[in-house]
C-alpha positions in Angstrom: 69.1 -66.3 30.6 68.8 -67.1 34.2 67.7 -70.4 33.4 70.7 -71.3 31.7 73.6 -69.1 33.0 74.9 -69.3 36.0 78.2 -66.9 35.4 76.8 -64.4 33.3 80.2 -63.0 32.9 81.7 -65.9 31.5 79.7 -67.7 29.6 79.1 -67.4 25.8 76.8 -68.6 22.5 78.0 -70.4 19.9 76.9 -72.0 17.1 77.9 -76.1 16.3 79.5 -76.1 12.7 80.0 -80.0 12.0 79.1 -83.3 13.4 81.2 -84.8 15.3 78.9 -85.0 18.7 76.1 -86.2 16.8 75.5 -89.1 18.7 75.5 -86.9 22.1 72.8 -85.2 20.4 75.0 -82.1 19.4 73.9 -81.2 15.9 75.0 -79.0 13.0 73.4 -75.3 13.8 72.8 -76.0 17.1 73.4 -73.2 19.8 75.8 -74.2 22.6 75.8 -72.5 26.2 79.7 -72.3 27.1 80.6 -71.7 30.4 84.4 -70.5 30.6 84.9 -70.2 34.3 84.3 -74.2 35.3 87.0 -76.2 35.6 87.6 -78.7 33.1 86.5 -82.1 34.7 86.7 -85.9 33.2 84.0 -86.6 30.7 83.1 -83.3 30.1 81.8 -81.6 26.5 84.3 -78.7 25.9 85.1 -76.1 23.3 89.1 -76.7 23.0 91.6 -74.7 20.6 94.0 -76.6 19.2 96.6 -75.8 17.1 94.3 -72.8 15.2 91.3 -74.5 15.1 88.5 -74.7 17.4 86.5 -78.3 18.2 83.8 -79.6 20.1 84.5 -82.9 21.8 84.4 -84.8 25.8 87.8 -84.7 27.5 89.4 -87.6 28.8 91.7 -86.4 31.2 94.4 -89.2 32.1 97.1 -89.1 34.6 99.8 -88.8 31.7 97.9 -87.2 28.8 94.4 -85.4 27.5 92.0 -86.8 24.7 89.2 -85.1 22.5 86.4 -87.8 22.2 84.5 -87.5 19.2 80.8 -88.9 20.0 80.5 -90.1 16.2 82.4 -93.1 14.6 83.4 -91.3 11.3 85.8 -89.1 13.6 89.0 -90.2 15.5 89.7 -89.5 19.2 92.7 -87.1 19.4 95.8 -87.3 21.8 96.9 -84.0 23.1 100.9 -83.8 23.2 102.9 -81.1 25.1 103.8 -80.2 21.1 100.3 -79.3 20.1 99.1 -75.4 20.7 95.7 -76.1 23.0 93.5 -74.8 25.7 90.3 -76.0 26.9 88.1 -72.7 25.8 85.0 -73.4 27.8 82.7 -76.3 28.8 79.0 -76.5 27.4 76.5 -76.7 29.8 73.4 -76.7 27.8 72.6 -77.0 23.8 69.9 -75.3 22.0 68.2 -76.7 19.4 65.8 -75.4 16.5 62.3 -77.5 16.3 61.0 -75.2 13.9 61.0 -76.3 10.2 62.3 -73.9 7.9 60.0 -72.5 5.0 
């Protein structure tokens, strides 16, 4: 734990369902380290809620306007609008993976 949490208090594990950062290397079953306290910054993997549902994805934080960047090209980037119910829930700062092969 100390080598990956620096704010004990607020930060999480979570489990990646889905692959829509595979090609950052964020797999299905993998364990994310999210760290709610940071503040959100350009370029960024986050945990956002949006409208009920949560999703892993980099922000793109314009002057005018939000994006979730998928990093796989099955999935479309989404545009946040002032009409969509959404928060940025945390920011990952490490992922776990599992090396062991199942029996």
């Amino acid at each position: 734990n100390k080598e990956l949490i620096d704010n004990p208090s607020s930060t999480f594990y979570a489990r990646v369902k889905g692959n829509s950062m595979i090609d950052a290397g964020i797999s299905n079953g993998d364990i994310l380290v999210i760290d709610k306290s940071l503040q959100p910054q350009d370029g960024d993997t986050a945990v956002c809620y949006i409208d009920g549902e949560f999703t892993l994805k980099y922000i793109k934080i314009e002057a005018d306007a939000i994006y979730l960047i998928p990093a796989n090209p099955d999935f479309k980037p989404i545009k946040v609008t002032e009409e969509n119910d959404f928060c940025i829930w945390g920011i990952v700062t490490y992922s776990i993976k599992n090396h062991k092969k199942n029996r």
